[in-house]
C-alpha positions, 0 to 999 in steps of 0.5 A, spaced: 498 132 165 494 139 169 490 143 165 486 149 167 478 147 168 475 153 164 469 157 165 470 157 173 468 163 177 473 167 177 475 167 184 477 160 184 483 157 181 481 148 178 484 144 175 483 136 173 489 131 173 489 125 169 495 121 166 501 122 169 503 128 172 510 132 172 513 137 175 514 141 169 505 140 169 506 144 176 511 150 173 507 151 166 500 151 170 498 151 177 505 155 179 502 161 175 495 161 175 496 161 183 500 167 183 495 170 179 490 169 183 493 170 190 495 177 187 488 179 184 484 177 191 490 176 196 487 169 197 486 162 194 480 158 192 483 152 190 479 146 187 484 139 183 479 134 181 484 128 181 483 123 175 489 120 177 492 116 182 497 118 187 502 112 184 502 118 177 505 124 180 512 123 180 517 125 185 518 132 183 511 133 182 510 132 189 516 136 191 511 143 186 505 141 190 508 141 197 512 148 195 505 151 193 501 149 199 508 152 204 509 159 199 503 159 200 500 158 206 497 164 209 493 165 203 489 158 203 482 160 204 477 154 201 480 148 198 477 143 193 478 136 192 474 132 187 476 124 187 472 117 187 478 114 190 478 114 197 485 113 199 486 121 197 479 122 200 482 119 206 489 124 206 485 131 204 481 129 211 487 127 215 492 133 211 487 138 212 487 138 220 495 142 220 493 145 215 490 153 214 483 153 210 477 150 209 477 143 205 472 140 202 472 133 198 467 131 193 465 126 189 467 127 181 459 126 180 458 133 185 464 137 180 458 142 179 458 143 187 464 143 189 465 149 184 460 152 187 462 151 194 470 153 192 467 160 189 462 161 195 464 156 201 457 153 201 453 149 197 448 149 192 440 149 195 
């Protein structure tokens, strides 16, 4: 399941995934609150804490998020992912290379940070 972080800044787009996570999660969720925000500031502040593993997204899910990141390209800006697990820790950095913007990864204890940065593009003193 996706859901929206609230109480975020409100040049930022979060969300938290836990459990299994769909393709109906990416339609009903993140697909609108995207638009939304690329309509409203012509860029995207992303940040996905990830309490899932990458076994817990179907294919279809999978298929959502890679349509995201190519529809929208041009308007990635800051990109946080918050995750304890390396092994998404590890992709975010490789996968971040091809691709625009500025990615970040953080520890879930540092979630308060990466909001920060996310919304700032530095972090907390």
């Amino acid at each position: 399941m996706i859901t929206k972080i609230p109480q975020t800044p409100e040049n930022i787009v979060a969300f938290k995934a836990s459990g299994e996570i769909t393709k109906k999660d990416y339609e009903n969720c993140v697909i609108p609150e995207i638009k939304a925000k690329v309509n409203q500031f012509h860029e995207l502040n992303f940040l996905f804490y990830l309490d899932s593993t990458l076994g817990d997204f179907s294919l279809g899910a999978m298929v959502e998020d890679a349509a995201i990141g190519i529809k929208n390209l041009i308007n990635w800006n800051r990109i946080a992912i918050v995750t304890d697990q390396a092994s998404i820790r590890n992709f975010t950095e490789i996968f971040s290379v091809i691709m625009p913007g500025e990615y970040e990864t953080f520890h879930v204890e540092d979630l308060e940070n990466a909001i920060y940065w996310c919304a700032n593009g530095n972090e907390k003193d």
